[in-house]
N, C-alpha and C positions, 0 to 999 in steps of 0.2 A: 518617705511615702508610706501611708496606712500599710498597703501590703505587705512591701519590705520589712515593716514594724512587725506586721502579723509572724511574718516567714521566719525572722529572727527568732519573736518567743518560742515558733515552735520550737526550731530547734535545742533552743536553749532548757524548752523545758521538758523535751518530751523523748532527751535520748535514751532513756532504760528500755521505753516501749519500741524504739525505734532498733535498739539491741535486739531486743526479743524477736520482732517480726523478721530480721534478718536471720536470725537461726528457724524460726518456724520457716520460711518460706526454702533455705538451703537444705534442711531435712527433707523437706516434700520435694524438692528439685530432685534430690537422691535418688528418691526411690522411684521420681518418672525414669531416673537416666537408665536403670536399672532395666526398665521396659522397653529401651529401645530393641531396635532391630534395625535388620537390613535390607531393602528393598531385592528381591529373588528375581523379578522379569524387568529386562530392559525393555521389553514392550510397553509396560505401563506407564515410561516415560511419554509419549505419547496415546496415551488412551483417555479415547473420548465417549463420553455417550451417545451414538450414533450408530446410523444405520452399517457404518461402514464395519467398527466392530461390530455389532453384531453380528456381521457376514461373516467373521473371518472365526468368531465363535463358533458361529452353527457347524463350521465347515470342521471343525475339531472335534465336534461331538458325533458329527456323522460319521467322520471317516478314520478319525482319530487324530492325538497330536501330532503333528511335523514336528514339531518345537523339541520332544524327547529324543529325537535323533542326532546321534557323531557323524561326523564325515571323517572317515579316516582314508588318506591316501596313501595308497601302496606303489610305490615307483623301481625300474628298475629296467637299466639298460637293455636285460637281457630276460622278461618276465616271462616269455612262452619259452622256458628250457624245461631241462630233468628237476636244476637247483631253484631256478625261479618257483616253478608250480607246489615243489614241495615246499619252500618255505611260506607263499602262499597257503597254501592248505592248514601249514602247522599255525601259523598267524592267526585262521577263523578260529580253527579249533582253542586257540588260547584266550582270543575274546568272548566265545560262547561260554567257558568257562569262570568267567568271572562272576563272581556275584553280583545281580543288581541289571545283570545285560538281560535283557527280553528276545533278543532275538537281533541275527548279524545276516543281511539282505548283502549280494554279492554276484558277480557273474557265475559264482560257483551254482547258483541256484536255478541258473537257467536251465533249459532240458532242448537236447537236439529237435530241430522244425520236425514236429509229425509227430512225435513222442512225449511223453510226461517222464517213461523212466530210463532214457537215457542221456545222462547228463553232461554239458556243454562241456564242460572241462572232468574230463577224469580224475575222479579220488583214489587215484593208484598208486603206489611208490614200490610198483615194479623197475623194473631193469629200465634206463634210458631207453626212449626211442631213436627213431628215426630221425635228423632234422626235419625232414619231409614232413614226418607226420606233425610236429609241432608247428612248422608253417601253418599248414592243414588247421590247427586248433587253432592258431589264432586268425587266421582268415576267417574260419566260421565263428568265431565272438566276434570278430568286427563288423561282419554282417546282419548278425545276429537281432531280431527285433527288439530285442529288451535288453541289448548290452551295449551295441556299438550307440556311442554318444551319449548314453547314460553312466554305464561304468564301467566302461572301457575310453580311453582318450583315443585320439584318430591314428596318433603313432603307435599306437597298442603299447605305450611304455607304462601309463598310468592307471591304475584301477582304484575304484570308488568302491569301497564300503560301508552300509548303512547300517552303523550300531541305535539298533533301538533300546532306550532303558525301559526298567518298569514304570508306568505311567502312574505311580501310588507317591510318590517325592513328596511330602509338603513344602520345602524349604532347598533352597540351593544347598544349605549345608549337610541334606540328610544325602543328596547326588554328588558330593565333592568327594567322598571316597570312591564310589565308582570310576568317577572322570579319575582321578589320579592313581587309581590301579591301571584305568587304560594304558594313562602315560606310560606307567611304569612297563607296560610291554609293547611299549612303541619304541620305550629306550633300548630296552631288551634285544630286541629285533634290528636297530641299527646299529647294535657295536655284534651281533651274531649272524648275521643275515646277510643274502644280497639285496635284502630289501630297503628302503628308504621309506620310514614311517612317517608321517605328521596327523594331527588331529585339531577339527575344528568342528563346527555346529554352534547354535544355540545355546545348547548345555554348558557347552568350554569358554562362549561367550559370555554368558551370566556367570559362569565362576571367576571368568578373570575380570569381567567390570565389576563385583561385588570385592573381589582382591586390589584391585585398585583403586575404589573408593574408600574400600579403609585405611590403604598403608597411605594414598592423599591423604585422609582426613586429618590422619594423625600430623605428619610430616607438617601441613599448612600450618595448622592452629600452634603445634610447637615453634615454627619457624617463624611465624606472625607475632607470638608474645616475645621471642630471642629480639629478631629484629623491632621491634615496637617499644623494649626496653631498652634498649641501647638509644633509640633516638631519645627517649624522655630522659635518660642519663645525662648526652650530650645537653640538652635544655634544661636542667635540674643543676646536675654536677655535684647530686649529692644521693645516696643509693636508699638512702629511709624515703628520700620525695618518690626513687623510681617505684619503691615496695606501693609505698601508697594508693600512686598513679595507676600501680597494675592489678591491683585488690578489686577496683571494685568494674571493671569490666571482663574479668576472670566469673566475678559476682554473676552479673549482668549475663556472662556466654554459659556460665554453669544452671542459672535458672533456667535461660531460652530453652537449652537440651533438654530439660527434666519438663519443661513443656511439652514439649516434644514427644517424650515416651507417655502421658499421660495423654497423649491427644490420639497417639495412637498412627503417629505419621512415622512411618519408616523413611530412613535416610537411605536416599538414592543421589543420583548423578548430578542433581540439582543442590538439593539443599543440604548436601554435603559442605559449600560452600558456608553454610550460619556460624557457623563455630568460628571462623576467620571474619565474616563480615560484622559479625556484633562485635567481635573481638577490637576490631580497628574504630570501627564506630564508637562505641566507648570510649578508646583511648582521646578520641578528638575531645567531648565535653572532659573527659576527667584533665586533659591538659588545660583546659581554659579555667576549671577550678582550680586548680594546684599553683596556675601563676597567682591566678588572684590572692589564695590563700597565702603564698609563700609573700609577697610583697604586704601584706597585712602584717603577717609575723614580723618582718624586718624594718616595720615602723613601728611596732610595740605593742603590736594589738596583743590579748593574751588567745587561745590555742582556740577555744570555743566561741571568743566572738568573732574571731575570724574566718573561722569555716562558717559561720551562721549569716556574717555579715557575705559572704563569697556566693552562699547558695540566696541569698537574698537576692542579692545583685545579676550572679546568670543565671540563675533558676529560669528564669522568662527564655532566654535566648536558646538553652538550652534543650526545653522544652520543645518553642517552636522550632527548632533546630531537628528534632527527634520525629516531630509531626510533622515534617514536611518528606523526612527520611522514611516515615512509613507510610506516605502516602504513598509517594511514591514506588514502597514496596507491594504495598496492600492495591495499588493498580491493577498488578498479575490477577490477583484475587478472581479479577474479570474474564479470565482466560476460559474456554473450554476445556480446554487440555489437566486433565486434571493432579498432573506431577507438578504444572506450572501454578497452579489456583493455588495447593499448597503452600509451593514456596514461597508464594506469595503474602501468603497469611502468616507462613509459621516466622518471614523475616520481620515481618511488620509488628504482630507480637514479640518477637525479639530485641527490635530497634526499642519500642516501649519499656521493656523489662531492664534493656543496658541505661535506659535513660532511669529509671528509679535505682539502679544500682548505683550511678554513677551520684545520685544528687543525695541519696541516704548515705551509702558506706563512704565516699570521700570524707564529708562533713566529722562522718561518725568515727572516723580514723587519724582525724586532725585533731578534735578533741579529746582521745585519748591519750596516754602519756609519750606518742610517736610523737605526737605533734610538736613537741618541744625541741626533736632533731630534724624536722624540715629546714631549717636553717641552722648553718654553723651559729648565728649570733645577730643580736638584732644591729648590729652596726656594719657586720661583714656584707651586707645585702640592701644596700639602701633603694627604696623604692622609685624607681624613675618617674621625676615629675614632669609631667608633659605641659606643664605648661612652660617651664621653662629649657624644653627640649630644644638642641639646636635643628631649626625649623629648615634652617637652609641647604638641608643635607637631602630634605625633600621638596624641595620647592619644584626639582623638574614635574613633578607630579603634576601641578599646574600649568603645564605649557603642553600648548598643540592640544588641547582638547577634541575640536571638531575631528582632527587629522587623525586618532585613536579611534573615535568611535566612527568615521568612516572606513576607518580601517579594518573593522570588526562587522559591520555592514555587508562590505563589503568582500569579506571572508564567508559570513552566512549566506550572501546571495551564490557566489559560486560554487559552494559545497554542495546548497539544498539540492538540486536537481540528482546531482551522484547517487542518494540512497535509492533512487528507483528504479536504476540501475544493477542494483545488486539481483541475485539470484540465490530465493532460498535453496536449502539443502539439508538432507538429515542422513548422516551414515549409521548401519548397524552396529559395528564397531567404534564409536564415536567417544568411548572410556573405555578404551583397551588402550596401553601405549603404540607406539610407533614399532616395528622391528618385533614384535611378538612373534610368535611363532603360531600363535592363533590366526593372526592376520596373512602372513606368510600361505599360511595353507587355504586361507580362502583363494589366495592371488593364484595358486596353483591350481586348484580348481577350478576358476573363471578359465583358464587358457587349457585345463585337461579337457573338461566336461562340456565348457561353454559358461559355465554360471554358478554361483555357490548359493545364490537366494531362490528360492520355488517363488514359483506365482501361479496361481490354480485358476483352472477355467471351471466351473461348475455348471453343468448341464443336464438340465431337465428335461425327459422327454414327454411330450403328449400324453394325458391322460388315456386311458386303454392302450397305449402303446408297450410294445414290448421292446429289450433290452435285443434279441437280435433280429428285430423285425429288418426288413429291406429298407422303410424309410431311416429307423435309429440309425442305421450303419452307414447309410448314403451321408447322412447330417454328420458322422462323424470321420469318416474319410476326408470329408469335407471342410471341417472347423483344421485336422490334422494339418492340409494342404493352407489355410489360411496361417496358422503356426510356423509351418517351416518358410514361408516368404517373408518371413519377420528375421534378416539378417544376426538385429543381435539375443534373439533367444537360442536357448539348446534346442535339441531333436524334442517335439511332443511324446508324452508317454503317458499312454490310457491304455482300457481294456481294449485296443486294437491291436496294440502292439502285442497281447496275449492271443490273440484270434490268431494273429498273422503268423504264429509259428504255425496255424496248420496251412500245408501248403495246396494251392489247388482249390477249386469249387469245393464248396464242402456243404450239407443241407444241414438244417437250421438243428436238426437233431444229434449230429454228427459234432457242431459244433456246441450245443447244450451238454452232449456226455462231455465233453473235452475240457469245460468250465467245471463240470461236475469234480473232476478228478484233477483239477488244481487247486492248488494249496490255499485253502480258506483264508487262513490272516493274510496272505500277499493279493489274495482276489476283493476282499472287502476295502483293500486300499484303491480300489479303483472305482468299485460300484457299489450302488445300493439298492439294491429292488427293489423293497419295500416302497422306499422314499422316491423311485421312479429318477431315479439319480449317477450320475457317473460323474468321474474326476478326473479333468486331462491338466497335466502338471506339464511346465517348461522349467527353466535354470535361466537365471538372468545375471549377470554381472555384478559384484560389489564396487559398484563405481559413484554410489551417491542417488539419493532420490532426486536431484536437478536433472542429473545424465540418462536418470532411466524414464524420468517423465516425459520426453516427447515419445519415446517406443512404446510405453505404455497408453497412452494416447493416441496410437496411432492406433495401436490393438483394441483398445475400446471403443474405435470407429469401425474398425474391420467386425467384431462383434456385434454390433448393431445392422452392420448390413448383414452380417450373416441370420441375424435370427429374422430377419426379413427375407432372405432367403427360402427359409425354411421355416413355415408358419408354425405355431403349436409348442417350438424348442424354445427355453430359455435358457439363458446364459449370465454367469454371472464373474468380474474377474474382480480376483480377491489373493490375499497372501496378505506377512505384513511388510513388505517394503511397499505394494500397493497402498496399504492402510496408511502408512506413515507418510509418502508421499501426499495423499489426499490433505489426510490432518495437519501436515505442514503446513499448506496456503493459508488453511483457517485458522491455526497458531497463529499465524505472522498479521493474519488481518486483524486479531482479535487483542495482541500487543500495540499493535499501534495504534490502534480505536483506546485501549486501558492509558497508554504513553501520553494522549491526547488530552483527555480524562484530566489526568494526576497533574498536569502541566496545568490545566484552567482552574485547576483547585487550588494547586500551589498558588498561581498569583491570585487566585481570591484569597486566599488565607492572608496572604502577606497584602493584603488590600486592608484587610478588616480589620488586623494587625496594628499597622503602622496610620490607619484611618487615611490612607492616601492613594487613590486611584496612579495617580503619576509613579511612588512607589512599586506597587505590583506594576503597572508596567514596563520599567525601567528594571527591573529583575529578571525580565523576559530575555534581553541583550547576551546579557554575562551566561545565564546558564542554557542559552541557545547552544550558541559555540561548542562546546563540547561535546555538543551530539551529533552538528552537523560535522564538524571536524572528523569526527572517528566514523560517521557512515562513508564521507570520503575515503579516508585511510583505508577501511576494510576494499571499497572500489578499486582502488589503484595501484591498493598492494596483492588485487586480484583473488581476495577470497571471498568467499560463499556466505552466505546469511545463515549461520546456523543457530542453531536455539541458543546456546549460550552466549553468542555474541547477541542476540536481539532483548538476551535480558538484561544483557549489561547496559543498556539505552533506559531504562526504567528504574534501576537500579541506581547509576550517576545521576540523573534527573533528581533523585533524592537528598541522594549525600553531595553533589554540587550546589545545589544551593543554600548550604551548610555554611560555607564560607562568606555567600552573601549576606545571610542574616545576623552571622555576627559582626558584618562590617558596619548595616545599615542599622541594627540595635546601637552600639557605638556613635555611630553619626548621629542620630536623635538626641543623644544623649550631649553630646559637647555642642548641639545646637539647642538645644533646651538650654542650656547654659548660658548661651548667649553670644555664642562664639559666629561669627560670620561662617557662609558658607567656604569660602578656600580655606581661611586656620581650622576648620573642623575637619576639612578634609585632612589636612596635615596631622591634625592632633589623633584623630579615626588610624592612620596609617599610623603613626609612628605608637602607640599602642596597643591595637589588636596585629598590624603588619607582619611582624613577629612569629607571635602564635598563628596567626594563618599558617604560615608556612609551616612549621613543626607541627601544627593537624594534618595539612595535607602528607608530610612527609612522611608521617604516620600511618596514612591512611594508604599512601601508595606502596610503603613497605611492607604494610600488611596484605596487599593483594600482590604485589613483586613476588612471594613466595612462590605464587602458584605457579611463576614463570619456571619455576626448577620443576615441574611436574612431567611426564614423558608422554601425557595425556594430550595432542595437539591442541583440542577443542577448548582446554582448560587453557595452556599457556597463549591461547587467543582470545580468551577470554581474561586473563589479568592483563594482558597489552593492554585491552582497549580501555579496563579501566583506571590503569594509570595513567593514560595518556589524556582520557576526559578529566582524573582529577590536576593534569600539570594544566588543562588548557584552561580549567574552571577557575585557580589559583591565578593565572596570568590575566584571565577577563577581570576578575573580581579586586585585583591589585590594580590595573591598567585601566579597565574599558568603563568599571562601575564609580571611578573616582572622575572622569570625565563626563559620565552621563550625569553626575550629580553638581558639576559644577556648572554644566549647561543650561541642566532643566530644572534645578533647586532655586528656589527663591532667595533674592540676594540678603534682602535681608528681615525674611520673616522666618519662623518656623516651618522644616517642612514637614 
């Protein structure tokens, strides 16, 4: 064919230049990789441009960040003694001490009802008291308006510490020595103390999802090339073919990166996965070159027209192979959510970059003097001729056609309904491992306090109204009592809960000096005057944004009747488990609207392709299955729709019908020939059948690593894609050689 003709000279004439670009393009990759970084806010996993952030913005500028704050819990059988209190005491004092702490919020800081300067808990390390008297102390913090339910737990065993950092950090790494000096006297304190320390927050969670996206990153992408060379060894069975094979999609995941730090995209929770996914993706084209090449050799071709005559021939397949893969990626692109837009782009540029690495550096590494030990010798490796293949070993391939693809029908119809079924879900801790000790102490939390995630009510009052006018305070007693009939939130805490230490009627003056003479930074965390503003915080559960969405839904109905209650006040409920919940539903709508998308391009592509309507849609069958099959799976093996499972649907969409188009390139090919349509089917299997299998094997090994990861969401996330790529490998071997003996014309071109 002219092209063919063209694609050959190239290569033949044009490798010095093809040399060069490969080192000019791996110098610039360098110095992007060099530019990477690492994603600092797991918030921006889901951040959107939207009203809703902005809400939860504004609310950080006004009142400050929540987000800088530890939770440190302090536990202990016996916490209101002589020994409790004073190692308590020594504890603040050891965290105020560190550098980088801003300030340690604590029941210490409360002051007896009626007073500012007599404090709840005595800073004495006089003589033991009384039991009595210690009773005494801790009944009055459990009653106590600003401790009991906040940070005191019910059985007065647990107390809550709020370590504030300095809010100046640019980078999780300039806050990693702080956090791990904490630890360091958390440890301190549990081999010297009666006290039982753990810590968690925000901060401890960004440091350990940022430590566990790296020590993954590495682990994958090493364990994806180990395992990825071993399979090509096994199909080689010679270690210069595996050197080859692995060069140039090393190539391929080395440039994606340096894209990467050049584009200026930090690697987070997402596209941590590229470095593994180009990695495998590659390996697929470069195995279907290296066969072709190696059987070239072993009939006598010499080194250069063989890789010339190889890229000749799948350069096409390959290609649309790679564009259907990044269509499929580039879908995301369409997402709001802008950590998913990303990943979106930066895989799809990626998928492109492993496909020019794959179809330069192979070629380019066959002709040079390697190429000469891809095979032991040209007679040790004789090329199998399919035509004279024994055919009988596949002939069941032809029987029961109808019965196979109703059987795949018939799988698609029962499945479809299951994914509507499913319930998304987004956890805070979603790239922490299992068993952390991070996660741990939120668990402790939820059952000391009531809840380890805030969610703010933000409340406006009336223009000319004042902060303790008789209406402000009516509306807020009020919102208080709408709060505590809410089951699964903690006790509310606003500036009421500051009023209410003065006991007794008190005038409006009485209670202005009283504000007056409380401590400025603990009182701007509740109000703002200026802004005509107050902030009433609860504690919710770490139990999943599915779990917390109906409570928060009910709350945002009870908010509505309350500002209708009370005309003039506005209300607003915001945090970011709030946020993320919101932005979850519009994730999920906005992937499956892109899933949609990518699928009706994909069979247009392969329409336009193969110039045959009946083609694209008979491609729809085989790479159904796999998606509907794993929305089931996820149904009945009882998990939750979460981001990384909803992008693995978009993702397999891609790299499944990989396997179709190099079956259906193949089959054109031995029907341009002349072959009838069942010997072509036979002659299509028993020549690519093969290599399907050792791509996919490949391909599922390279995402199998992630199963060793201690990340839940991760190793549900490699499940689901090896299991779409075993069921896409089975449709495409089984359901797409039935569809074609059906609906192909018996004896014309299809």
């Amino acid at each position: 064919m002219p092209q063919q003709s063209f694609v050959i000279r190239f290569y033949l004439n044009c490798q010095p230049h093809l040399w060069l670009a490969v080192a000019v393009v791996s110098v610039v990759a360098a110095f992007g990789i060099a530019r990477l970084d690492f994603e600092d806010d797991p918030q921006n996993l889901y951040r959107q441009n939207n009203q809703d952030f902005a809400d939860l913005e504004r609310l950080q500028d006004e009142f400050g960040s929540f987000d800088d704050e530890l939770l440190v819990l302090a536990t202990s059988d016996d916490l209101f003694s002589y020994d409790g209190l004073s190692d308590f005491r020594e504890l603040i004092q050891k965290l105020r001490e560190i550098d980088g702490v801003n300030g340690v919020f604590s029941m210490a800081d409360a002051r007896r009802a009626g007073s500012l300067a007599v404090p709840l808990i005595p800073f004495t390390r006089a003589a033991p008291a009384t039991p009595d008297r210690y009773s005494k102390i801790k009944q009055d913090a459990r009653n106590h308006p600003l401790v009991g339910g906040h940070f005191l737990s019910m059985h007065s065993d647990t107390t809550l510490l709020l370590v504030q950092l300095d809010g100046h950090w640019p980078t999780i790494h300039a806050m990693a020595p702080v956090v791990n000096r904490l630890r360091n006297v958390a440890t301190e304190f549990n081999r010297n103390s009666t006290l039982r320390i753990s810590i968690s927050g925000m901060p401890v969670v960004r440091l350990d999802s940022l430590a566990s996206v790296q020590r993954e990153q590495l682990k994958f992408t090493v364990l994806a090339l180990i395992l990825s060379s071993i399979i090509s060894w096994l199909v080689f069975r010679h270690i210069i073919a595996v050197i080859v094979a692995t060069m140039a999609p090393l190539a391929g995941t080395f440039w994606a990166l340096g894209l990467m730090g050049w584009l200026g995209v930090e690697i987070n929770g997402f596209n941590m996965l590229l470095p593994t996914l180009v990695l495998v993706v590659g390996f697929t084209d470069s195995l279907h070159l290296m066969v072709d090449i190696r059987r070239s050799l072993a009939g006598g071709r010499a080194c250069k027209q063989a890789a010339a005559n190889a890229a000749a021939r799948l350069g096409p397949a390959c290609f649309l192979t790679s564009l259907t893969t990044a269509i499929g990626f580039g879908s995301l692109g369409l997402s709001r959510t802008v950590s998913i837009r990303e990943f979106g782009w930066v895989c799809a540029c990626g998928t492109v970059l492993s496909f020019l690495a794959v179809v330069i550096v192979i070629p380019l590494l066959a002709s040079s003097p390697l190429g000469r030990f891809l095979v032991s010798s040209p007679s040790a490796s004789p090329p199998r001729d399919t035509e004279s293949f024994p055919h009988k070993r596949l002939a069941w391939l032809l029987r029961f056609p109808r019965l196979r693809i109703m059987a795949a029908l018939v799988a698609i119809t029962v499945c479809a309904p299951l994914p509507w079924q499913l319930t998304p879900d987004v956890r805070t801790t979603e790239a922490i491992p299992e068993g952390s000790e991070t996660i741990q102490t939120l668990k402790r939390c939820d059952r000391a306090i009531g809840g380890s995630l805030p969610v703010f009510v933000v409340v406006q009052w009336p223009e000319g109204g004042e902060l303790l006018s008789r209406e402000t305070l009516v509306a807020l007693n009020d919102l208080h009592r709408v709060l505590e009939a809410n089951a699964e939130l903690s006790r509310p805490l606003s500036i009421l809960n500051v009023l209410q230490m003065m006991p007794g009627s008190r005038s409006v003056a009485e209670l202005e000096r009283f504000l007056q003479r409380f401590p400025p930074k603990m009182l701007q965390r509740f109000v703002q005057r200026d802004l005509r503003k107050l902030l009433v915080s609860v504690r919710i559960p770490d139990v999943g944004a599915a779990a917390t969405q109906p409570t928060l839904e009910q709350l945002e109905a009870d908010l509505a009747r309350f500002e209708t209650r009370h005309a003039g006040f506005h209300v607003k409920l915001t945090g970011r488990i709030v946020v993320a919940g919101r932005n979850l539903r519009q994730i999920i709508r906005d992937l499956a609207r892109s899933l949609a998308l990518a699928a009706l391009v994909i069979v247009g592509v392969l329409t336009l392709v193969f110039r045959s309507a009946l083609i694209g849609l008979l491609s729809i069958i085989p790479n159904t299955l796999p998606l509907v099959v794993n929305a089931a799976l996820l149904q009945l093996c009882g998990f939750s729709l979460q981001l990384t499972s909803v992008v693995t649907f978009s993702l397999c969409l891609g790299i499944a019908v990989d396997d179709t188009i190099h079956f259906l390139m193949r089959f054109r090919r031995e029907r341009q020939a002349g072959w009838p349509v069942g010997q072509a089917i036979l002659r299509t299997h028993a020549s690519v059948g093969f290599v399907l299998i050792a791509t996919s094997a490949i391909l599922m090994s390279g995402f199998a690593v992630i199963l060793l990861s201690a990340v839940p969401a991760l190793r549900l996330f490699a499940g689901l894609t090896c299991s779409a790529m075993l069921v896409a490998l089975v449709a495409d071997l089984l359901i797409l050689p039935a569809l074609l003996q059906c609906c192909a014309a018996k004896d014309k071109e299809s």
